[in-house]
C-alpha positions in Angstrom: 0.0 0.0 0.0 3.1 2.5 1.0 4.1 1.7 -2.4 1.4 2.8 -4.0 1.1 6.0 -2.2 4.4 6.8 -3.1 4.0 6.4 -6.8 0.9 8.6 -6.7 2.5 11.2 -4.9 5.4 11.1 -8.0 2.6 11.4 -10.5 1.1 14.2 -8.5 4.3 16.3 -8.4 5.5 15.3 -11.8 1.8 16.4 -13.2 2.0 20.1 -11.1 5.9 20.9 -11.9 5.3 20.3 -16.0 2.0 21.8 -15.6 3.7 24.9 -13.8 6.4 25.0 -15.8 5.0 24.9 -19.3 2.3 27.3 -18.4 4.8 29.8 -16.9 7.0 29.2 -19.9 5.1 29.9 -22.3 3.8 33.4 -21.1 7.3 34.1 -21.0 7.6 34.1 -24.6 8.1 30.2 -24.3 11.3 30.5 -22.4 13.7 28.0 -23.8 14.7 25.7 -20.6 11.2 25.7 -19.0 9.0 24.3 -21.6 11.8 21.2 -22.1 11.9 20.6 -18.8 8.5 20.4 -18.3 8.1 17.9 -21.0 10.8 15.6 -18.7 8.6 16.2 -16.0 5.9 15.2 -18.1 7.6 11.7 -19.2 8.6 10.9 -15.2 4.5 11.6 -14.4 3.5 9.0 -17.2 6.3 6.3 -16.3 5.5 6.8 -12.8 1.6 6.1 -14.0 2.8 3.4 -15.6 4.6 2.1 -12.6 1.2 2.8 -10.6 -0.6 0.5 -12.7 1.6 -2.4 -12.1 1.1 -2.7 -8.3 -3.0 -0.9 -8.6 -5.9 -0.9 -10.2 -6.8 1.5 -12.8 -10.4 2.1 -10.2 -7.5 3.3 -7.7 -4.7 5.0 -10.0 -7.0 7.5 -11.7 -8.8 8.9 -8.9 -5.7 9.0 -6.4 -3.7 11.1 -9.6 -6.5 13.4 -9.0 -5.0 15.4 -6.3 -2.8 17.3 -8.8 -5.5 19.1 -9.7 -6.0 20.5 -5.6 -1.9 21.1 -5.9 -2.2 22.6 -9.5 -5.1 24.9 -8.2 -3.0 25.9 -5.3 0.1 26.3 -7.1 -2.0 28.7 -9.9 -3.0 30.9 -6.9 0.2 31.2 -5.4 3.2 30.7 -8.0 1.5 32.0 -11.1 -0.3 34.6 -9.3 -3.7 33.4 -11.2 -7.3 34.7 -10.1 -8.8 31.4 -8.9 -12.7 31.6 -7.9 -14.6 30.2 -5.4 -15.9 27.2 -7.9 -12.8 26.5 -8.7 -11.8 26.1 -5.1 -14.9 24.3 -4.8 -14.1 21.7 -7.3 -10.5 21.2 -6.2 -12.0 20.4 -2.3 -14.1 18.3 -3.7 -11.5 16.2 -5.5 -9.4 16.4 -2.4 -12.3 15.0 -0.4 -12.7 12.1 -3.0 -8.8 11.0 -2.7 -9.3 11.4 1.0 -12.0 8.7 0.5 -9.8 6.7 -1.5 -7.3 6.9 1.4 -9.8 5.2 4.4 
């Protein structure tokens, strides 16, 4: 089960940092070492994924991956500097309360 966890938390924090890092890349005029690196990150989020669905089940895998959207969210607010609304909160709580769910 640790395992598991572990490769769901590497998918998680691959997913955010090439999600962070292509976004901000790109409105900086595509800045040339972010938008690689993002697409590393990206490749390390889908082998991880891949390693995931060796020891889980896909029922377990793609909800559990769906933290990185509460961690994308918050990173939006606070790296980015993005205006995020109150339904967009709402939604990312609720998919935190789901993978909450998924950890009982």
């Amino acid at each position: 089960m640790t395992a598991q966890w572990l490769l769901v938390a590497a998918v998680v924090a691959c997913t955010a940092c090439a999600d962070l890092l292509q976004s901000h890349g790109m409105r900086r005029g595509g800045a040339r070492w972010k938008v690689p690196l993002s697409i590393l990150f990206l490749a390390a989020s889908f082998f991880s994924f891949t390693q995931l669905l060796r020891v889980a089940d896909l029922s377990f895998a793609v909800p559990a991956t769906a933290a990185s959207l509460v961690v994308e969210t918050v990173l939006a607010r606070v790296v980015l500097k993005e205006p995020v609304d109150w339904k967009r909160w709402g939604g990312a709580l609720l998919a935190a309360a789901g993978v909450a769910l998924l950890a009982l």
